[in-house]
Every structure is written in structure tokens, then in C-alpha cells.
C-alpha positions as CSV (number, residue, x, y, z in Angstrom):
1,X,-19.4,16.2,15.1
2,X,-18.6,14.0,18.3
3,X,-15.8,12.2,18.3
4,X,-16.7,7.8,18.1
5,X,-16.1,6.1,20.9
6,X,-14.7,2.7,21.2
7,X,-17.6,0.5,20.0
8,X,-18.6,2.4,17.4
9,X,-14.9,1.7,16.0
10,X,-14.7,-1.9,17.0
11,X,-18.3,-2.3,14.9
12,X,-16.9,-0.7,11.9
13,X,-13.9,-2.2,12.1
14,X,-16.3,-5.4,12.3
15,X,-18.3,-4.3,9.1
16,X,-15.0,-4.1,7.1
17,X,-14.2,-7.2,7.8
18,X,-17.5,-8.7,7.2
19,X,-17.9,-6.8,4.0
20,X,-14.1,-8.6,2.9
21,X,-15.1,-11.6,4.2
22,X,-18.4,-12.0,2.3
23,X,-17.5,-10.1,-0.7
24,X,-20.0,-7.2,-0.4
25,X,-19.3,-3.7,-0.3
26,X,-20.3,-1.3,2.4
27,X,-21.0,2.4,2.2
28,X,-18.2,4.7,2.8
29,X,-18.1,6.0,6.2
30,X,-17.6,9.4,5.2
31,X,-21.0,9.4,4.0
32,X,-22.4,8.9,7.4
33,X,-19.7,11.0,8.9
34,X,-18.5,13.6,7.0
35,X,-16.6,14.9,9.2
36,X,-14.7,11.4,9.8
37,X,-11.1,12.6,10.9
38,X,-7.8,11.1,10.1
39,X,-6.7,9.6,13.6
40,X,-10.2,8.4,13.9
41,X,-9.6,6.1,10.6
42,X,-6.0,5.0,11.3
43,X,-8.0,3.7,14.9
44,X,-10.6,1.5,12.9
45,X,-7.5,0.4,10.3
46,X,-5.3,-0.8,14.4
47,X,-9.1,-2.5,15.1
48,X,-9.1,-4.2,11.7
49,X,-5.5,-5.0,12.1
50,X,-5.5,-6.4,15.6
51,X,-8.4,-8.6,14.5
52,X,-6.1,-10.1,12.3
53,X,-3.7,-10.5,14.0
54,X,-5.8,-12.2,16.5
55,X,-7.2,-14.8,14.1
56,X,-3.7,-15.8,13.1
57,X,-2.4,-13.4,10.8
58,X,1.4,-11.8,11.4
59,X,2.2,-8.3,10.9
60,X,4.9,-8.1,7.4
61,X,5.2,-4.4,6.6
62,X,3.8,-1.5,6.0
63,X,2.5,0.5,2.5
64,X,2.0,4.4,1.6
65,X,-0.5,5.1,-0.4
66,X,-0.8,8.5,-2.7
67,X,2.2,9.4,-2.5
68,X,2.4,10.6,-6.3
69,X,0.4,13.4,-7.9
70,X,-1.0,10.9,-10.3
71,X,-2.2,9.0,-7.4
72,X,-3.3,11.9,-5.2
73,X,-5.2,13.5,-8.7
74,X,-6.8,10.3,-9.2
75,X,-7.9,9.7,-5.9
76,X,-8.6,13.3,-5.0
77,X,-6.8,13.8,-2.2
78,X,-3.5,15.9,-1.5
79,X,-1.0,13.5,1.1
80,X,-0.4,9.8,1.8
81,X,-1.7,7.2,3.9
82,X,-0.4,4.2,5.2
83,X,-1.5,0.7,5.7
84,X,-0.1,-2.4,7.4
85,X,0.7,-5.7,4.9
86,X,0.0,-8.8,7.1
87,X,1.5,-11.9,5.5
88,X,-1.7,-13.1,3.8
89,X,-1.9,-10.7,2.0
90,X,1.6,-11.3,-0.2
91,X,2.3,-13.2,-3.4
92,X,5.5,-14.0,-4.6
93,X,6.1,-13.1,-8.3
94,X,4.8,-15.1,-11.1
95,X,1.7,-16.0,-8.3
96,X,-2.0,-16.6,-10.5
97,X,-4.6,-14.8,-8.5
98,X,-8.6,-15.3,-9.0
99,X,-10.1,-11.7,-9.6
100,X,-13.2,-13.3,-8.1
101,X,-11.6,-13.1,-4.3
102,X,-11.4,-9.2,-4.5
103,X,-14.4,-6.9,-5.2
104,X,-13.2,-4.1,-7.5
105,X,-9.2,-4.4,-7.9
106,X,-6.8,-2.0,-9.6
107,X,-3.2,-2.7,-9.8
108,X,0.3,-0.3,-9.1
109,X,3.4,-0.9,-9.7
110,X,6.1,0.1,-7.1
111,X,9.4,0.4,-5.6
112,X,10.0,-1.3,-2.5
113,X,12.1,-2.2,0.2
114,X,13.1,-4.7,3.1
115,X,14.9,-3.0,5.8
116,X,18.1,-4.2,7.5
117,X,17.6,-1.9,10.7
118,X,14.8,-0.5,12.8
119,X,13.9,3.3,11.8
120,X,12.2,5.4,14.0
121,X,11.1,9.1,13.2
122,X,10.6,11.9,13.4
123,X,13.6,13.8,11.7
124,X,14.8,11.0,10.0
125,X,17.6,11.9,7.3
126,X,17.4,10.6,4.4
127,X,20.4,9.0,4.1
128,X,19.7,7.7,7.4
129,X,16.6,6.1,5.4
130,X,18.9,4.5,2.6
131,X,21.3,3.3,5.4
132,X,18.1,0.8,6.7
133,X,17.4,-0.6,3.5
134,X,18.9,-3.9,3.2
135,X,16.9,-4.9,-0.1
136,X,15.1,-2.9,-2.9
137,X,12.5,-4.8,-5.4
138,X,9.2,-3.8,-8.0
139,X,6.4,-5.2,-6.5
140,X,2.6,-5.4,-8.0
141,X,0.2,-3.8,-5.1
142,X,-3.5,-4.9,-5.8
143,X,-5.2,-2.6,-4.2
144,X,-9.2,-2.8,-3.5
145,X,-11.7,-1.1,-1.5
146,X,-14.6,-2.5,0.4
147,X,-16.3,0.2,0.0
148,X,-19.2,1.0,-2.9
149,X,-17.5,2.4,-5.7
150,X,-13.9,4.1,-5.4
151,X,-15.5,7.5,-5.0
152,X,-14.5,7.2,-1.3
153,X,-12.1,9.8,0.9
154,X,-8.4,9.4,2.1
155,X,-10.5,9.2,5.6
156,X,-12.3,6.2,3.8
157,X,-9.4,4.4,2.3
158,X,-7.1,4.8,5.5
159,X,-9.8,3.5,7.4
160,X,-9.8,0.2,4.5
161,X,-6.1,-0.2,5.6
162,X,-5.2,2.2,2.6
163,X,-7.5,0.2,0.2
164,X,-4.5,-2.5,0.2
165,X,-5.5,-6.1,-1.2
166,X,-2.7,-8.3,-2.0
167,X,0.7,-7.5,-2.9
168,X,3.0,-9.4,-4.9
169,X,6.9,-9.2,-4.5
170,X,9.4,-9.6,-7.1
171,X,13.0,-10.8,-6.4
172,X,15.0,-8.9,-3.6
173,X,18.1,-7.6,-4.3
174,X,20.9,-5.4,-2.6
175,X,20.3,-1.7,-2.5
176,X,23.5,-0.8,-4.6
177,X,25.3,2.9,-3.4
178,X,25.3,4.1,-7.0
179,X,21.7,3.1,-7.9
180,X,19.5,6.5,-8.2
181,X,16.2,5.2,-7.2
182,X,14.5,8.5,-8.3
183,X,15.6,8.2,-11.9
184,X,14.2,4.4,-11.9
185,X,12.1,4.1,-14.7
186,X,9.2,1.5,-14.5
187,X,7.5,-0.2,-17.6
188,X,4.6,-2.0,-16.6
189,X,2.6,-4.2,-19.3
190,X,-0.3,-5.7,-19.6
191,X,-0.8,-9.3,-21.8
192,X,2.6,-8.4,-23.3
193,X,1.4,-4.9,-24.1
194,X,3.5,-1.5,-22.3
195,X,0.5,0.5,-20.9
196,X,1.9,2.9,-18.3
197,X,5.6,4.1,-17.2
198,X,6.7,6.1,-14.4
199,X,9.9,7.3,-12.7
200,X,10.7,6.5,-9.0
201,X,11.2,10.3,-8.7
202,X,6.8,10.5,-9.5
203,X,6.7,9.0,-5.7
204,X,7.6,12.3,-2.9
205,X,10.6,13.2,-5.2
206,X,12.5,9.9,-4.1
207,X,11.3,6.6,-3.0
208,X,13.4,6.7,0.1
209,X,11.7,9.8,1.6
210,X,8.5,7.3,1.9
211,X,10.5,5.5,4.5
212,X,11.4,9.4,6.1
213,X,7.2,10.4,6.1
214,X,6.1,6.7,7.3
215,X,9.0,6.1,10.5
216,X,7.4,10.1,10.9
217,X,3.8,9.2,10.9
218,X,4.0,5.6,12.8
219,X,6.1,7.5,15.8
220,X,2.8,9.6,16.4
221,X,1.1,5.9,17.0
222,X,4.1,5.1,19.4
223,X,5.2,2.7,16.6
224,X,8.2,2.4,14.2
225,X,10.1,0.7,11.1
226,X,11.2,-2.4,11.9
227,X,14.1,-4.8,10.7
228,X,12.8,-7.1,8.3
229,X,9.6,-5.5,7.3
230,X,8.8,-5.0,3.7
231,X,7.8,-0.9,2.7
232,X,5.7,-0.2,-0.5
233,X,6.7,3.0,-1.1
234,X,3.2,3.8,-3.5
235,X,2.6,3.7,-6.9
236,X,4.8,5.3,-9.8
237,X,1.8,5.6,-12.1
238,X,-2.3,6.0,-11.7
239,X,-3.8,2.5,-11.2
240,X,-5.1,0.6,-13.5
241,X,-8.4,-1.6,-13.6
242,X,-7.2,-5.7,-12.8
243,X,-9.3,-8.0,-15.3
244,X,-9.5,-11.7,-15.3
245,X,-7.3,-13.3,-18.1
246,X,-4.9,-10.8,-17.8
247,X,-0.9,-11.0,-16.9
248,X,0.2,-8.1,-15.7
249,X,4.3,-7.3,-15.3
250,X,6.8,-4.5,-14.2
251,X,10.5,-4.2,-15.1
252,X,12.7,-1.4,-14.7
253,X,16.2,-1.2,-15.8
254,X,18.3,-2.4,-12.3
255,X,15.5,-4.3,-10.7
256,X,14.3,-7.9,-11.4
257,X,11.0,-7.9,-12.8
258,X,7.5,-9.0,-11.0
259,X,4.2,-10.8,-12.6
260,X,1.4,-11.4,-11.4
261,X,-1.5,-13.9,-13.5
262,X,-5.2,-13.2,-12.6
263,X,-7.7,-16.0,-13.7
């Protein structure tokens, strides 16, 4: 298959945003193109991006996406993805949220961070990774796709800006030496009910090697980690379906928890 050119990414990039925008899903691209490579999604995800940016919207962070088995099972693939958070798109804990201004939402619960230090890859060390972090928190991820159905491809959801909707922050805190991040256990609930646990180890074996595969795969884009920039490091658990009426929290044993109400 030819490889697009130029305007045929700047009008899908233009669909995705129209289909966001009006609330109506789109067909996955990979039905039309098969064949749709990686590099060619993360282009229409920088198109979507930059439009944003354009109209206002300032670039926060960055999220991996299946970056546990349950996730990658779930979703059918077999490595991450990455998206960009713009500032829109976060909520600080104990935020309400209408259901109505997302088309099919499913909500993780995560570890993430907000660096101290810019990190650049590749062949970053881990504990060079640790060394950046100034602050560690759960956060909520709302993730959507504005596609028909979720029976879309990583090619599909990288090209959806990793199928990232709103993302909701609980308190930040110091990233203590002693704390294992891998043996983190997170309880999330839903309406006061425990639903689903996970370990930080479920995300690439630790957390922190997120930051190592992301400062890796943004260098190939002649981009970087940057200081201040919040990382969602991916989901602990397989998502879970996001309902109006519902309150859904995560806690973990060293972390402050995060809630998010949807009406």
C-alpha cells in the first residue's frame, strides 16, 4: 500500500476532530487501510495535536497506553503507544464529569508522575528514570475512542492520540527513595464497591521503565521528556466501562487517593 501523503493526513486528522467535536464516531482507519503503519498514525496523532495547540490548547504531558498484559490482551495488541495530554484534557481529583461529553468511555487507574528534569532517550537507565521524577500520584485516565466500537487497532488508537479522553490527577506527592513502585497495589472502587486491583509491577515490570520506553520512542520524533510534564505510565488493570451516576476511586497504600464523579 502507498504510503499517505500530507493531505490525506491533515483530512483525517480533520475527521477526528470533527468526529470529537460533534460527538459522532468515525470508522477506524484501519478498515480503509489495512495496512496503516505505526509512524503513519503517530503523524495524524502530531496533526491532531498541533491543531490544538493552534486553537489554544497547551501541551501537559504525555501517556503510554498498553503497557500491561491485561491491557494489551484486552485490546489485542502486543506493545504500547503513546499519546500527548493537553491541559483540557485534565481534571483534578474529586472533578464531576458528564458521561454525555465522551462517546464510549472506559476508565484505568494509574501510576503517574511529574518530572523534575528533562529526559531524553534512547538508553536511558532506569535509575536515571527515577532520578527525573520529582512527583509520583494515582490518577483516573478516561480513555475514549472516536472510532465505531473499540474493535479498532494499536494503528487506530495511536492515530486517536492513544484513545486518551480526560485524565484526572490525584494529589502529588514526593517520590520517596524507599517506595517500590512495582509492589504498589492499587484498589479501585466503584459506588463504594472494590471492583478491580492491580500491582504497579502489571505495567512493563515497573512503572518507571514507562518513562525509559517513552524518552526512547519520542527521541525517534526528535522530541523528549520534559521538566514539568505529567507521564501516565498505563493502566494497572483492564478498563472498565464509565456509567453516569457512578463515582469511581483509586487508593493504594503510599499514594493519596483520586475520584472522579460522572453525572
Amino acid at each position: 500500500m502507498d504510503e499517505p501523503d500530507d493531505r490525506w493526513i491533515a483530512a483525517t486528522a480533520s475527521a477526528l476532530l470533527a468526529a470529537e467535536y460533534e460527538n459522532v464516531p468515525v470508522e477506524p482507519l484501519t478498515r480503509r487501510r489495512p495496512g496503516l503503519r505505526l509512524e503513519t498514525a503517530y503523524r495524524i496523532q502530531a496533526a491532531t495535536v498541533a491543531r490544538r495547540v493552534a486553537a489554544g490548547g497547551r501541551i501537559v504531558g504525555h501517556k503510554a497506553g498498553a503497557t500491561s498484559k491485561a491491557i494489551q490482551e484486552q485490546a489485542g495488541v502486543d506493545e504500547p503507544d503513546s499519546g500527548v495530554l493537553l491541559d483540557d484534557m485534565v481534571l483534578a481529583t474529586g472533578s464531576t464529569m458528564h458521561r454525555s461529553v465522551l462517546m464510549q468511555p472506559q476508565v484505568e487507574a494509574e501510576l503517574a508522575f511529574r518530572l523534575g528534569s528533562d529526559l531524553y532517550g534512547p538508553g536511558v537507565a532506569l535509575e536515571e528514570a527515577r532520578a527525573a521524577v520529582k512527583e509520583v500520584f494515582l490518577a483516573l485516565e478516561v480513555i475514549d475512542t472516536r472510532f465505531t466500537g473499540w474493535q479498532i487497532t494499536i494503528a487506530d488508537s495511536i492515530a486517536d492520540n492513544a484513545s486518551c479522553g480526560r485524565v484526572v490527577t490525584g494529589p502529588m506527592v514526593p517520590l520517596d527513595a524507599n517506595l517500590d513502585l512495582a509492589a504498589e497495589p492499587v484498589v479501585v472502587s466503584v459506588n463504594g464497591t472494590a471492583v478491580v486491583t492491580g500491582e504497579g509491577r502489571a505495567v512493563l515490570g515497573d512503572p518507571l521503565f514507562v518513562l525509559v520506553w517513552l524518552a526512547g520512542r519520542l527521541h525517534r520524533f526528535g522530541d523528549g521528556l520534559r521538566s514539568g510534564q505529567l507521564v501516565l505510565a498505563g493502566a494497572v488493570h483492564a478498563s472498565l466501562p464509565l456509567e453516569a451516576g457512578s463515582t469511581v476511586r483509586a487508593q493504594s497504600s503510599h499514594l493519596p487517593p483520586v475520584e472522579l464523579c460522572v453525572r
